[in-house]
C-alpha positions, -999 to 999 in steps of 0.1 A, spaced: -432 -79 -128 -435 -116 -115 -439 -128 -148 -412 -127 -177 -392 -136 -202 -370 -147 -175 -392 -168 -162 -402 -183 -195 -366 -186 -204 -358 -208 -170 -382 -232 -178 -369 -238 -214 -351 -269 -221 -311 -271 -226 -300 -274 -261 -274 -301 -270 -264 -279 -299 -259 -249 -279 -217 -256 -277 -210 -262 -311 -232 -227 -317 -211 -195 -317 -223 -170 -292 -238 -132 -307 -247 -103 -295 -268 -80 -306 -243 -53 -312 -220 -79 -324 -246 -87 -352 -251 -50 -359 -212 -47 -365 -210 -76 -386 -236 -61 -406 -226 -25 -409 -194 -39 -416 -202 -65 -450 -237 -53 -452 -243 -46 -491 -268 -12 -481 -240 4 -463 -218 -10 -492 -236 9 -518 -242 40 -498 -206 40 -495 -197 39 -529 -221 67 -537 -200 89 -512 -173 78 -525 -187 91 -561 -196 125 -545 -157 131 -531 -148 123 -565 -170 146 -578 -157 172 -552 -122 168 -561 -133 176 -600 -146 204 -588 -118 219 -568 -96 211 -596 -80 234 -622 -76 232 -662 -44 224 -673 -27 247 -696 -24 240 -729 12 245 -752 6 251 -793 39 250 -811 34 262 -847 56 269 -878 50 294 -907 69 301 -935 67 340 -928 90 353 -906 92 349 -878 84 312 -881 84 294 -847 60 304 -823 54 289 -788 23 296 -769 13 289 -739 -26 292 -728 -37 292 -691 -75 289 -689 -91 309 -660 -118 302 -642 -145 331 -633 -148 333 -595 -188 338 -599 -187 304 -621 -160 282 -600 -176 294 -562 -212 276 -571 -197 250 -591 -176 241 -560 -204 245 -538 -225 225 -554 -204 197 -551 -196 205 -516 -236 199 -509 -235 169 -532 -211 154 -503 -230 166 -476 -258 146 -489 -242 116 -497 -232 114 -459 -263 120 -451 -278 91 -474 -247 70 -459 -259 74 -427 -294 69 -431 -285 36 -448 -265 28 -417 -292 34 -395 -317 11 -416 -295 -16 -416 -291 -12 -379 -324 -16 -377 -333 -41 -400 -305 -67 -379 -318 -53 -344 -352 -60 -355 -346 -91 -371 -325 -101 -340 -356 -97 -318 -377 -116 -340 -350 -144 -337 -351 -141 -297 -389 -143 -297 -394 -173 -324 -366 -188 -298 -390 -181 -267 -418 -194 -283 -396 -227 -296 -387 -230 -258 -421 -222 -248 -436 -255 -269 -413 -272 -265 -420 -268 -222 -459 -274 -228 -453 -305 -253 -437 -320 -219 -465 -306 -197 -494 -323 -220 -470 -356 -219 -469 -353 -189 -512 -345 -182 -513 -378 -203 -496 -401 -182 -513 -386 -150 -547 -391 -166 -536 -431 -171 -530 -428 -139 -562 -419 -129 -577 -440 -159 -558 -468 -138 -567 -458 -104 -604 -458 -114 -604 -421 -114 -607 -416 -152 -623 -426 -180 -609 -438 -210 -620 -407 -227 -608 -386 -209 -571 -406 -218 -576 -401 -250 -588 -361 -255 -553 -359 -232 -533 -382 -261 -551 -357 -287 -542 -330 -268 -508 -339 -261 -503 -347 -304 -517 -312 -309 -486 -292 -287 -460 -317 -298 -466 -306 -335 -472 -268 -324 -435 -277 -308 -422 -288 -339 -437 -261 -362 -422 -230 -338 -385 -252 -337 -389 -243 -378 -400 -209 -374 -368 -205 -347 -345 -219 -370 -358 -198 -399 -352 -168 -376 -317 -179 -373 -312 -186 -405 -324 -151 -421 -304 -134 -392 -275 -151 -405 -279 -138 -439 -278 -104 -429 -245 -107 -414 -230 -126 -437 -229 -159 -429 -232 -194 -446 -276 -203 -441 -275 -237 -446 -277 -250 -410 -277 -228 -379 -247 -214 -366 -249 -187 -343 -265 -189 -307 -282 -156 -293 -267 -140 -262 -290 -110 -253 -320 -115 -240 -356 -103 -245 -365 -76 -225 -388 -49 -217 -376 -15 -231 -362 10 -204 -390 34 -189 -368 59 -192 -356 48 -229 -392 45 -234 -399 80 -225 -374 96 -239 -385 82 -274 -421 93 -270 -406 127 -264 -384 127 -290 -409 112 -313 -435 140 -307 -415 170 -312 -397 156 -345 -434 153 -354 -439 185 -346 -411 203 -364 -414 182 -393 -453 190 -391 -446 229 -392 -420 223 -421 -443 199 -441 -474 224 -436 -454 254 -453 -425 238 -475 -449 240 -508 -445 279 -501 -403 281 -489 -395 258 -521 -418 272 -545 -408 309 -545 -375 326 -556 -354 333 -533 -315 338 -524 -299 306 -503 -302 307 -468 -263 311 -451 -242 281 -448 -242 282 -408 -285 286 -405 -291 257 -432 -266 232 -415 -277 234 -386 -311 232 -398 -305 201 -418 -285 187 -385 -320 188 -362 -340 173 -395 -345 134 -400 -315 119 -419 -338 116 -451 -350 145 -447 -316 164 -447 -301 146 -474 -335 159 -493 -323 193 -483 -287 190 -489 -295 175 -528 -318 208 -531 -293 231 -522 -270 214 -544 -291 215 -569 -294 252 -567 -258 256 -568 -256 235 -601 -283 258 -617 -262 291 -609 -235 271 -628 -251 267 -653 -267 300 -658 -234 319 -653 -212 295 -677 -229 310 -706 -200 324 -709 -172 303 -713 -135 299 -700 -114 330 -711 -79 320 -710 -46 339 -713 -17 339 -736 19 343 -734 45 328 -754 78 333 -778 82 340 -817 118 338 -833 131 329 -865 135 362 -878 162 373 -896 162 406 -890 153 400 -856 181 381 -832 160 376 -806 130 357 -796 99 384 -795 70 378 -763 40 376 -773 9 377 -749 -26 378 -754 -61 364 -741 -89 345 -754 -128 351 -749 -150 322 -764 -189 344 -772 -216 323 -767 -232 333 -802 -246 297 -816 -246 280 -784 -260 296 -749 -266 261 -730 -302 262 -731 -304 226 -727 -274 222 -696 -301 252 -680 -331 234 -690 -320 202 -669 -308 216 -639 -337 237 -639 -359 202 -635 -333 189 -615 -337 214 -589 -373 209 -591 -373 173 -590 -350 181 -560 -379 205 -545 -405 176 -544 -385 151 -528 -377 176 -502 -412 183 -498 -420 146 -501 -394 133 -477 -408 161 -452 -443 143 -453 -430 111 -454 -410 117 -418 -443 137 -402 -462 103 -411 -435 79 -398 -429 97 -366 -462 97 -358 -470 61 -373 -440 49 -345 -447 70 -316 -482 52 -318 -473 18 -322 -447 19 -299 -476 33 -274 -493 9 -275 -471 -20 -280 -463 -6 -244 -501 -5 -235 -501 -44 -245 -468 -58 -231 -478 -46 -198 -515 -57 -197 -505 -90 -208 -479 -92 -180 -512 -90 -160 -529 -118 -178 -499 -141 -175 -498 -141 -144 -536 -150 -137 -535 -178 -166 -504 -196 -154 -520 -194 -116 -553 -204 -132 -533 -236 -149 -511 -245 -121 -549 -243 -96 -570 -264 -123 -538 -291 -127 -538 -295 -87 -576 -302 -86 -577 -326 -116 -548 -348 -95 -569 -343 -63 -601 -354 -83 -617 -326 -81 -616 -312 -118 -623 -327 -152 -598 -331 -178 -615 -308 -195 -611 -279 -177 -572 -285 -173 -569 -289 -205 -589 -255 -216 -565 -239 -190 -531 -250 -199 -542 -241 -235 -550 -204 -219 -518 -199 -205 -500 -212 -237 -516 -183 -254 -509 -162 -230 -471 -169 -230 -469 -167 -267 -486 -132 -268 -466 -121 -241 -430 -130 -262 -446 -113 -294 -461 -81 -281 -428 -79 -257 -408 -86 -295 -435 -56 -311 -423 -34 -281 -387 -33 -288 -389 -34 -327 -413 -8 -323 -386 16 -303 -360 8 -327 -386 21 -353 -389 54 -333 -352 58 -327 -351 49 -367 -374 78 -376 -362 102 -349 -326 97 -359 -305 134 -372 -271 141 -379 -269 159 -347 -279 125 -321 -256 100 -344 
């Protein structure tokens, strides 16, 4: 394409600040904030939270020692009881702390990949409020410069006062556009700097990558990839009021992982909680029935007994005044809280696949027709300047011109920005555990 963000970007001015600025990638700035980012920061913590809960799990009850005295013979006695966990209570409970984790990483991950996407996004808004800075900066000078060439004119005989000053208007008109997009640029800056962590009282980062059109390729691939998620998540969404609403036994640990490994991050973090949820339920229902425990100790202090007599025994706690209706009660509306975020987080990812896939369609659609029109507005400008300095043009019609291919430069920077925050919004939605 003749016309580009290159091009725009070699007829920008030099900045005198640029040395003192320290250089940044974008992947730099998507470290930086991965790294001190307060979302990852809290999704951390929450998986932290979820090994914790893990280990609990896992863990066994200490035993407990009674030491006792009686006045009847034999007086001492030394127990020791050594609760005992049923296999049918401790295999879910574990479980469901083993899905708790899985969705924690899940969540963690998902957070990751939004505040990937917030930087990236709010790195190519940066770039493009710094074209468009550059860009006003390069038509303040080209109306200056229409000014002096119509006193030129003015003076040669050629031009009319007038026609001087609708160029000084004109001219007074791009210098403050100029000004007002050198805000919006350092604003840019400024909010990019906040998201990785630095100070955001004066600018202090220069941006190294460049504005470009995504990949074909890239660009296809995403489509692609955007569709079918679509689809899958479409099929899912359609019947998941009828898998999660019936009873039925868990699917097996190898078809659900790798289920939840092709699903959108949210999606299988919904799933994951779900299952985990059902896990806790089955604890509860089955711990009716308390911790048994067993017995064994010593007696002595006999005296018609010299030695110590064993004593053994176990203890089963009956759940006669107190059968956890209420522990049932809420994970029962856990699980079906669970049940409606799955089947919300389902719908949710059929409706932001599809709402990327289209914008970044026809962000592609626009970027490359306005290549088109670029090209003919800056020839149209450069043709209308040539006649008004040969006397064959009014001021008028050079100015209406150069205005033309301002706009056209402008939309060209922002639709080119929509395009590539518009693919990270598709590799955003199209992201699963399995493609990380």
């Amino acid at each position: 394409m003749a016309t580009s963000v290159d091009m725009v970007r070699a007829q920008s001015p030099p900045s005198a600040d640029q040395p003192s600025l320290a250089p940044l990638t974008r992947a730099a700035a998507i470290d930086a904030t991965l790294a001190r980012g307060p979302r990852a920061a809290f999704a951390r913590v929450d998986t932290a939270v979820a090994r914790a809960a893990l280990t609990t799990a896992r863990g066994y009850a200490n035993p407990v020692a009674n030491l006792t005295y009686s006045r009847d013979a034999p007086h001492y006695h030394g127990i020791v009881s050594l609760p005992i966990d049923y296999p049918w209570v401790r295999g879910p409970r574990v479980r469901a702390a083993e899905l708790g984790l899985r969705s924690a990483a899940y969540h963690y991950a998902s957070e990751q990949a939004n505040a990937r996407f917030e930087v990236d996004s709010t790195y190519t808004s940066a770039l493009a409020a710094g074209e468009r800075a550059a860009l006003s900066h390069r038509n303040a000078v080209d109306a200056d410069s229409l000014r002096r060439l119509a006193i030129l004119r003015r003076d040669a005989g050629d031009a009319s006062d007038l026609d001087v000053d609708l160029a000084a208007i004109n001219a007074g008109q791009v210098a403050n556009l100029s000004a007002a997009d050198s805000l919006t640029s350092i604003a840019a800056l400024l909010e990019l700097q906040s998201l990785i962590g630095l100070p955001v009282d004066r600018p202090m980062i220069a941006l190294v990558d460049s504005l470009a059109l995504p990949d074909t390729a890239v660009a296809t691939a995403l489509v692609a990839a955007g569709e079918s998620t679509e689809r899958s998540a479409g099929a899912r969404a359609s019947n998941g009021s009828q898998v999660v609403s019936r009873e039925s036994p868990m699917p097996t640990d190898t078809v659900s992982a790798r289920a939840e490994r092709t699903d959108p991050l949210p999606v299988a973090a919904a799933a994951a909680t779900l299952r985990s949820e059902e896990s806790a339920l089955a604890v509860a229902r089955r711990g009716v029935l308390a911790q048994p425990s067993i017995q064994a100790g010593l007696e002595g202090g006999d005296p018609s007994q010299p030695f110590l007599l064993p004593t053994i025994g176990v203890s089963l706690p009956f759940p006669l005044f107190n059968r956890d209706r209420g522990e049932i009660a809420l994970a029962t509306a856990n699980r079906d809280r669970a049940r409606l975020d799955l089947d919300l987080a389902r719908r949710e990812s059929v409706g932001a696949v599809a709402r990327a896939s289209r914008a970044f369609a026809v962000a592609m659609m626009r970027v490359r027709r306005d290549g088109a029109l670029l090209d003919a507005a800056t020839h149209v400008a450069a043709r209308s300047l040539t006649a008004f300095a040969e006397g064959a043009s009014a001021l008028t019609g050079v100015i209406e011109a150069q205005r033309s291919a301002r706009e056209a430069r402008g939309q060209y920077v922002d639709d080119l920005a929509a395009a590539n925050t518009a693919a990270a919004a598709v590799r955003l939605v199209t992201l699963t555990a399995a493609s990380r």
